[in-house]
C-alpha positions in Angstrom: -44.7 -16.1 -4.6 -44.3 -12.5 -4.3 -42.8 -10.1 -7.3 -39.7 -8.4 -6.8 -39.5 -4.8 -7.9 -37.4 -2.7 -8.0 -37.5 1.4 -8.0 -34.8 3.7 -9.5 -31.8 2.8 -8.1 -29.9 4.4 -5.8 -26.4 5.2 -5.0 -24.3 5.9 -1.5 -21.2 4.9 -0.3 -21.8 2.1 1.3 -23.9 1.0 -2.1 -21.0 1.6 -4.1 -18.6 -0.4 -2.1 -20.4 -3.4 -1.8 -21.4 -3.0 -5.7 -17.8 -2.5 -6.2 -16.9 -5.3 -4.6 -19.1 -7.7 -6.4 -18.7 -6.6 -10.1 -14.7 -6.7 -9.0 -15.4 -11.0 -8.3 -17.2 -11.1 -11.5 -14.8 -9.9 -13.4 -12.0 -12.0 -12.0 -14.3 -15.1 -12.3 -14.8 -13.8 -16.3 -18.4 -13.3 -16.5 -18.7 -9.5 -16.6 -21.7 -9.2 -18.3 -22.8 -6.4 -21.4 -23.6 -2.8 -19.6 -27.3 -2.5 -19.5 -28.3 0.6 -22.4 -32.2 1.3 -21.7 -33.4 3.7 -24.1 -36.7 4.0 -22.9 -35.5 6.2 -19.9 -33.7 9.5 -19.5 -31.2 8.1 -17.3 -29.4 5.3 -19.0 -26.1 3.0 -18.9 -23.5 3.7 -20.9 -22.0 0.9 -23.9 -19.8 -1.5 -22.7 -16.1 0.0 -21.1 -17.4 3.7 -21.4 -19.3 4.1 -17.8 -17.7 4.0 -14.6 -19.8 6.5 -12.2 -23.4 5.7 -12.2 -26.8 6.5 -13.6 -26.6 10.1 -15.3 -29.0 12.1 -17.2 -27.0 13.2 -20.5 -25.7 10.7 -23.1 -21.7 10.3 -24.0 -21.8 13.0 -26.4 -23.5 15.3 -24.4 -21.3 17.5 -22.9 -17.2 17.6 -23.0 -14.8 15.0 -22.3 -12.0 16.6 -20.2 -9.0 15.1 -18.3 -9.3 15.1 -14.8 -6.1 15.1 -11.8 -6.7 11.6 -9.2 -5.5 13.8 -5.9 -5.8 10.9 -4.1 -2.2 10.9 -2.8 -0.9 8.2 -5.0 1.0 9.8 -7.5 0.3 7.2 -10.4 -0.8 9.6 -13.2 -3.0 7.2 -14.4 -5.6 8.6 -17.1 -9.0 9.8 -15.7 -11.8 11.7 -17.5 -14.5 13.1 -16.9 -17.6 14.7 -19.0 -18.2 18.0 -17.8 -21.9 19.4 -18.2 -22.9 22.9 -17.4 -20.1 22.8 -14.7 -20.5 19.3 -13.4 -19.4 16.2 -14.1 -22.1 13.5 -15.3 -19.3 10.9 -16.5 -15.8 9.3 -15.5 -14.0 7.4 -17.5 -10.3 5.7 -17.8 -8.1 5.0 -20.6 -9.9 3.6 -23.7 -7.2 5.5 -26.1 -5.7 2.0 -27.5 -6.3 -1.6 -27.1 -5.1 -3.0 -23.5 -2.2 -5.0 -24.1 0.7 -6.5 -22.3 3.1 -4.8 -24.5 1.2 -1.7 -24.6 -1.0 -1.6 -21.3 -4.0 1.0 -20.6 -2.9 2.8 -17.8 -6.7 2.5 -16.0 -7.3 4.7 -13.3 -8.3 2.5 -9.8 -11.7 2.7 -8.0 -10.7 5.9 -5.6 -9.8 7.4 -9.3 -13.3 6.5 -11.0 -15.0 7.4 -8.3 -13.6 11.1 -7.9 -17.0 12.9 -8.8 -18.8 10.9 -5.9 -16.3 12.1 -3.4 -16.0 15.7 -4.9 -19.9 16.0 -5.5 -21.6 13.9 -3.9 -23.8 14.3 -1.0 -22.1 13.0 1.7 -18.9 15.3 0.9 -18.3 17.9 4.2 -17.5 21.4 2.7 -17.0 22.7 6.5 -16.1 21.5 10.2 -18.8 20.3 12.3 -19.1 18.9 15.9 -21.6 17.2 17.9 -24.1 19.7 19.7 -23.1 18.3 23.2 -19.5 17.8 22.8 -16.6 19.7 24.4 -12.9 18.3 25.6 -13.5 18.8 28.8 -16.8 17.2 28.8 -17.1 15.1 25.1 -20.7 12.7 26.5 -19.5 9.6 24.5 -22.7 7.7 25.3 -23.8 10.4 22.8 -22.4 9.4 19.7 -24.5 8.2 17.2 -27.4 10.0 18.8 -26.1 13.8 19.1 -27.1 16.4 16.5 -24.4 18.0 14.8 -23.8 21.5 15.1 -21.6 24.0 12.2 -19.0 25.9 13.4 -15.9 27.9 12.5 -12.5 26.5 11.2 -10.4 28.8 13.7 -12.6 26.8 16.2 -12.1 23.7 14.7 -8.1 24.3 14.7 -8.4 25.1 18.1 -9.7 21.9 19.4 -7.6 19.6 17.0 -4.1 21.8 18.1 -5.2 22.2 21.7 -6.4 18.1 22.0 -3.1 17.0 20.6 -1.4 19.1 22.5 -2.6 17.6 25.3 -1.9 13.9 24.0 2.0 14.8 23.7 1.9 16.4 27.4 0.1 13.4 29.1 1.1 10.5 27.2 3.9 11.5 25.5 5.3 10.7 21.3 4.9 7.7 21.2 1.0 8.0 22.1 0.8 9.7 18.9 0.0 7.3 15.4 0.4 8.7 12.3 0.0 5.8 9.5 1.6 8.2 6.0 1.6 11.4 4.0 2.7 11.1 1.0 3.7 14.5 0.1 4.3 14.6 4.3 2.9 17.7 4.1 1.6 17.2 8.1 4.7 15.4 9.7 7.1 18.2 10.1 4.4 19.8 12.7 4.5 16.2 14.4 8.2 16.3 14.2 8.4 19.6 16.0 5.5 18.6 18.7 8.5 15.7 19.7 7.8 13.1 17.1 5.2 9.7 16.6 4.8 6.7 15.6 4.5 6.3 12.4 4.3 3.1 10.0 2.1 1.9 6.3 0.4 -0.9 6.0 2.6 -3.3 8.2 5.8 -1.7 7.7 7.6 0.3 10.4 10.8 1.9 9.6 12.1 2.9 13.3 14.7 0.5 12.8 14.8 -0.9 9.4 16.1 2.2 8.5 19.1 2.2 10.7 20.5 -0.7 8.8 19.1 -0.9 5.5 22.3 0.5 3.3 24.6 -2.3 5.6 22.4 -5.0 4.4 22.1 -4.4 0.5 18.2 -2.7 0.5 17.4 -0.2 -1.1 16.5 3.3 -0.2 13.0 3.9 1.0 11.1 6.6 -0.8 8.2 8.9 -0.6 10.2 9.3 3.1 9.6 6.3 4.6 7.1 4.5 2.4 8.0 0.9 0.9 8.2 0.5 -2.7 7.3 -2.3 -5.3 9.3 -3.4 -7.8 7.2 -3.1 -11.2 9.6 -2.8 -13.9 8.4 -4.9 -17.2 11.1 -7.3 -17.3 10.2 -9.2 -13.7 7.4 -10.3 -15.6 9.3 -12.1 -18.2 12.9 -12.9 -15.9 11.6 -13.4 -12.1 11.4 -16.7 -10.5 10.7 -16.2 -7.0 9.3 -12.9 -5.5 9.8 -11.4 -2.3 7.1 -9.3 -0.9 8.5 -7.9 2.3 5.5 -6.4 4.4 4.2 -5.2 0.7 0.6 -5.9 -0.3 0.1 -4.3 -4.1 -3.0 -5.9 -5.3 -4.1 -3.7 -2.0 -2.6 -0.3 -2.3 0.6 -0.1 -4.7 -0.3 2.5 -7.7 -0.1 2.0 -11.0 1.1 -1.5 -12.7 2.8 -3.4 -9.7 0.0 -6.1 -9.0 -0.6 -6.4 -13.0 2.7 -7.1 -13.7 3.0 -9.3 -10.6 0.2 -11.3 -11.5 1.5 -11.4 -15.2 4.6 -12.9 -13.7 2.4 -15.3 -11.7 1.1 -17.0 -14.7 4.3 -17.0 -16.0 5.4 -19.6 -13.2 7.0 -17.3 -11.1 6.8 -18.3 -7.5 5.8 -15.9 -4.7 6.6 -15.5 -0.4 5.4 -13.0 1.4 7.2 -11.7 4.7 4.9 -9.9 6.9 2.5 -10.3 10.3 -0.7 -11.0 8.4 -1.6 -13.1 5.0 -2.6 -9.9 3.1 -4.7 -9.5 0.3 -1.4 -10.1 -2.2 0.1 -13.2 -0.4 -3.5 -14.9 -1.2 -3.7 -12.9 -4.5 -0.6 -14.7 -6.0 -0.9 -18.1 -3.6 2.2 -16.7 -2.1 4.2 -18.7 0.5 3.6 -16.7 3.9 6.6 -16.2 6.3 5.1 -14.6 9.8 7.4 -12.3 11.7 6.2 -9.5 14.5 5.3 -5.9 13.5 8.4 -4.0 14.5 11.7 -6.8 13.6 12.0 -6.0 10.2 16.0 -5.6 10.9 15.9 -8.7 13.3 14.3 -10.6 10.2 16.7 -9.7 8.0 19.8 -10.5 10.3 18.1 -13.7 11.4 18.0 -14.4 7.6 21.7 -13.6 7.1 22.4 -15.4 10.4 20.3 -18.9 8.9 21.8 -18.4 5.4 25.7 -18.2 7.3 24.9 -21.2 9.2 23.3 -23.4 6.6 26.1 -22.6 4.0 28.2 -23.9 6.3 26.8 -27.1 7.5 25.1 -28.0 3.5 26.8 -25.7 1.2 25.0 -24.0 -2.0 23.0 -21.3 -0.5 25.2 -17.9 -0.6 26.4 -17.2 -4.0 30.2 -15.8 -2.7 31.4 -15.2 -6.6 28.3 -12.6 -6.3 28.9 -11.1 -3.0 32.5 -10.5 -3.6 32.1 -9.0 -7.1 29.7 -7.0 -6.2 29.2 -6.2 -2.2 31.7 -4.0 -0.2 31.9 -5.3 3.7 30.4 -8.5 3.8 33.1 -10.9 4.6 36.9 -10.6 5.2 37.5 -10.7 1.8 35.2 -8.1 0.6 36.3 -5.2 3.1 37.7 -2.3 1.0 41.5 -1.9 1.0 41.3 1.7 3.0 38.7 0.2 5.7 39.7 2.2 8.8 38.2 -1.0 11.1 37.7 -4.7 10.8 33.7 -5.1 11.2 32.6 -6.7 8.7 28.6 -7.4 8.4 29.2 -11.5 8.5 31.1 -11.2 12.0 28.6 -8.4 13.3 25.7 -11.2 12.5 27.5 -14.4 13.9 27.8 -14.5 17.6 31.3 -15.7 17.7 32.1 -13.7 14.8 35.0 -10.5 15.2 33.3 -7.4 16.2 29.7 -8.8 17.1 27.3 -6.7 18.5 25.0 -8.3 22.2 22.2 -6.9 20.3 22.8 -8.4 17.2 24.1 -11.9 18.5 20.3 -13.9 18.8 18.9 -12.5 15.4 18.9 -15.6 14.5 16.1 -16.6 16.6 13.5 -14.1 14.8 13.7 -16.8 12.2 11.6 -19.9 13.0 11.8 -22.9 10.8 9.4 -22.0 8.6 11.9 -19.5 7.0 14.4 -22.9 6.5 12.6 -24.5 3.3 12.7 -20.8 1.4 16.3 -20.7 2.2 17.2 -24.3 0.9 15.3 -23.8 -2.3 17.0 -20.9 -3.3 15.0 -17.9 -2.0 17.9 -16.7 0.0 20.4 -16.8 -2.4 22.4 -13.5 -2.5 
């Protein structure tokens, strides 16, 4: 049988993800093993929980340890360092300043944080605008890509071609041709906005319409303008008994302690549905109960729910908590409508078709919910 051998290793992107991807299933399956420290050679890995960034030619001590800003768009301030040697960094690591505990948590950087000096230094990085040799709008040769050379050129010409090209989108095609997934400092939206708008959603969520209605409905605000947010306060771990993810996914893109505390809450016994098109990486992360409804009804969904809740309180009783509602909700019902209400629509009669006030549009929302929506609502999961 032939001998395996291996030469010094190697690292690109594509490396790095599937690496990533790998050590991430052995450490959920618990058999991370001890970092490899060889001695014998001038590149070396580091001790256990002190390396993130691969192979590197200087030891822990050799250079300085200095906090580094994640600008990957998150905002979670999590703790990144890096060692800094002769003006480049050699090392990342995250928070090692105390014991990781669920009282007093680490607050670990994620992989796009520990892997900041690959994308800042490494050799793939483009420092200027390129474009292939033989492309040009008018005449772009796409049986060309993946063989044309690439060619450097200006940034004013590079501006040119992205303003002119979209541009061109908005007069042929119109808005709504134009995708933009999310920003979040939305630092490139109020261009789009002035161009005549665009689509725009994260992950699975739209907000086209979900925001017309959310404040009538009881849901909160959206932030970041326009991007879902999770619920990660400490206490859901210890007090939450069913958990809603509506078109969220956490354990795939929420920042800082949202799918840790989630999952802490899973072992607690806390039982979890998610509402969305797909079963994402979360829904199979916390063996969640999936609820399928079509990109684009989030406010049908949520009137179909109110319509299904309504209707099965009536025929079996026990799923709307009114004590709660009318405490604590302004113009749900008849008997929640403030005293100095200048009209009679209430949201209960706006949902119901033969309620006062209902609206054509509003009248079959309860047909976005299929039956599968039915067993959540008679265990409790719809209780308001």
């Amino acid at each position: 049988m032939a001998k395996n051998t291996t030469s010094a290793p190697t690292l690109n992107r594509r490396s790095f993800v599937a690496a990533g991807v790998a050590a991430s299933a052995c450490l959920a399956s618990g058999c991370a093993p001890e970092a490899k420290v060889d001695t014998g050679k001038e590149a070396s890995y580091a001790q256990q929980g002190a390396y993130e960034g691969g192979l590197a030619n200087t030891s822990l001590n050799d250079g300085e340890w200095k906090f580094m800003e994640c600008n990957k768009g998150c905002g979670g301030g999590c703790v990144n360092m890096a060692l800094v040697k002769d003006g480049k960094v050699v090392r990342t690591k995250t928070d090692s300043s105390h014991e990781d505990s669920l009282e007093h948590p680490q607050f670990r950087g994620c992989l796009r944080g520990r892997c900041a000096a690959e994308l800042d230094f490494g050799p793939d990085r483009l420092t200027y605008p390129v474009k292939r040799k033989h492309w040009s709008p008018d005449d772009p040769h796409g049986e060309l890509r993946g063989q044309d050379e690439w060619e450097r050129i200006s940034w004013d010409e590079a501006l040119d071609i992205v303003a002119d090209q979209l541009k061109k989108v908005y007069t042929t095609y119109g808005p709504r041709a134009v995708f933009y997934p999310w920003d979040q400092r939305n630092d490139r939206t109020p261009v789009l906005d002035a161009c005549g708008g665009y689509i725009a959603s994260w992950d699975t969520q739209s907000f086209g319409s979900y925001l017309m209605d959310l404040a009538q409905l009881g849901l909160p605000e959206v932030a970041y303008g326009g991007l879902g947010t999770v619920n990660d306060r400490f206490d859901i771990i210890e007090n939450a008994q069913t958990i809603v993810l509506y078109a969220q996914d956490p354990a795939w893109s929420a920042i800082a302690f949202a799918a840790w505390n989630l999952r802490a809450a899973k072992d607690k016994g806390a039982r979890f549905v998610c509402v969305g098109p797909f079963c994402n990486a979360s829904a199979n992360a916390f063996d969640a109960d999936w609820v399928p409804v079509f990109p684009g009804t989030d406010t049908a969904f949520m009137l179909g729910v109110i319509f299904e809740m309504l209707r099965l309180d009536e025929e079996e009783g026990g799923i709307i908590d009114w004590d709660f509602l009318h405490k604590y909700c302004i113009g749900f019902d008849d008997e929640s409508m403030p005293q100095d209400a200048t009209c009679e629509l209430h949201e209960s009669g706006a949902v119901l078709p033969e309620g006062p006030g209902a609206c054509p549009w509003r009248a079959p929302a309860g047909a976005f919910v299929d039956g599968s929506i039915l067993p959540h609502l008679r265990e409790g999961l719809g209780a308001a």
